[in-house]
C-alpha positions in Angstrom: 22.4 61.4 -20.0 25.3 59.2 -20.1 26.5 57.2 -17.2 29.3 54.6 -16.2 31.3 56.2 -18.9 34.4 55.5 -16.4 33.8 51.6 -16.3 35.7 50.0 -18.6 34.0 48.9 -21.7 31.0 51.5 -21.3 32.8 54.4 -23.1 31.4 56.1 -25.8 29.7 54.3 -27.9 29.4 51.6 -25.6 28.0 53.4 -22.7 24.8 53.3 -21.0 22.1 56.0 -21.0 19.5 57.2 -17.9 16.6 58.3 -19.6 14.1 60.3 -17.8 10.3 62.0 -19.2 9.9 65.3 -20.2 6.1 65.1 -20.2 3.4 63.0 -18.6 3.4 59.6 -18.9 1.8 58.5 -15.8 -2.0 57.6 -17.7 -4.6 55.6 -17.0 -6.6 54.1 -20.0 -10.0 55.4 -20.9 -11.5 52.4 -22.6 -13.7 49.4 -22.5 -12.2 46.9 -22.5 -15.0 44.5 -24.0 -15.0 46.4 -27.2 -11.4 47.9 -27.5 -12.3 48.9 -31.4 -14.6 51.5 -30.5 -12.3 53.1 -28.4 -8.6 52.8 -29.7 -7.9 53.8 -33.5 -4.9 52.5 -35.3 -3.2 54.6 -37.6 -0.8 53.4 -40.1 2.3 56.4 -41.2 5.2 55.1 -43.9 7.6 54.0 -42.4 10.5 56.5 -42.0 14.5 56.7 -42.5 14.4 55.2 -38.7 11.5 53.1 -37.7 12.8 52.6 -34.5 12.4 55.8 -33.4 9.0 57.9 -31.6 9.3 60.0 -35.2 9.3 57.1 -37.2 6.5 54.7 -35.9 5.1 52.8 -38.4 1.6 52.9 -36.6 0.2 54.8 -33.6 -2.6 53.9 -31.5 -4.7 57.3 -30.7 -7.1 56.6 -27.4 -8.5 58.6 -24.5 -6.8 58.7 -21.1 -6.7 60.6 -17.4 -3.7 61.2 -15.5 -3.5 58.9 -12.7 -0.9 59.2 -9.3 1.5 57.1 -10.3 4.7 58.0 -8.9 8.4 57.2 -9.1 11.1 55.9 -7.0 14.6 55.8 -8.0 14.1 57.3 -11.4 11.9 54.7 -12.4 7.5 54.2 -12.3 6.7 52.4 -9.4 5.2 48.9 -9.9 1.8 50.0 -9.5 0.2 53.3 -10.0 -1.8 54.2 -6.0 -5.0 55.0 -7.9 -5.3 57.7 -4.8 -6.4 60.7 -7.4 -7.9 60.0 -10.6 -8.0 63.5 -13.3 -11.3 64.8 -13.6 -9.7 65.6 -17.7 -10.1 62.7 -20.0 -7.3 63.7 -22.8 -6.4 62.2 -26.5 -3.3 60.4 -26.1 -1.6 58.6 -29.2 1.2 55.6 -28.3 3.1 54.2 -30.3 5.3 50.5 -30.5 7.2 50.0 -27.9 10.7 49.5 -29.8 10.3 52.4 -31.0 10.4 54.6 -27.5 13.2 56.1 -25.4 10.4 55.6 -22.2 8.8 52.4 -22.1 5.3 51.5 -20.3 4.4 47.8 -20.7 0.8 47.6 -18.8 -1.7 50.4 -18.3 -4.1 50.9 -15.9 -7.9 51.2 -17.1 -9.9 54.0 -15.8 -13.8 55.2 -15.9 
């Protein structure tokens, strides 16, 4: 969604962007983290007409992962995730470079 379209100099194509998820994103990490290779797979893809984009990743990491509570406050994830309720479900996840995201998550939580 656009926003401050009516401050000058932010019109389109200038203007800024709130970005918000349309599915989780709030996971803990499944792994251990004294042998990461056994538990993380790197895959490499050719790189498409837009690497800079989730479609054109040049690589993808595919892992294992539980949802966590980690909420939000003020549209964005709150500096911490509580760690108050932990999914039972361990689930594949796959991530991919962070330039190459509309949502970014720097640092992940590790879970049992």
């Amino acid at each position: 969604m656009r926003v401050n379209e009516d401050v000058p100099g932010r019109e389109f194509p200038h203007c800024d962007y709130e970005v918000y998820p349309t599915t989780p994103w709030n996971y803990g990490l499944c792994i251990d983290k004294d042998n990461i290779k056994k538990d993380i797979v790197f895959e490499e893809r050719p790189l498409g007409d837009c690497p800079f984009s989730p479609q054109g990743a040049p690589v993808i990491a595919r892992t294992k992962g539980r949802k966590i509570d980690w909420g939000m406050e003020n549209g964005a994830a709150l500096p911490y995730p509580r760690m108050t309720w932990v999914s039972d479900e361990v689930e594949d996840i796959i991530l991919i470079p962070y330039g190459c995201t509309n949502l970014r998550v720097t640092e992940m939580p590790l879970v049992r």
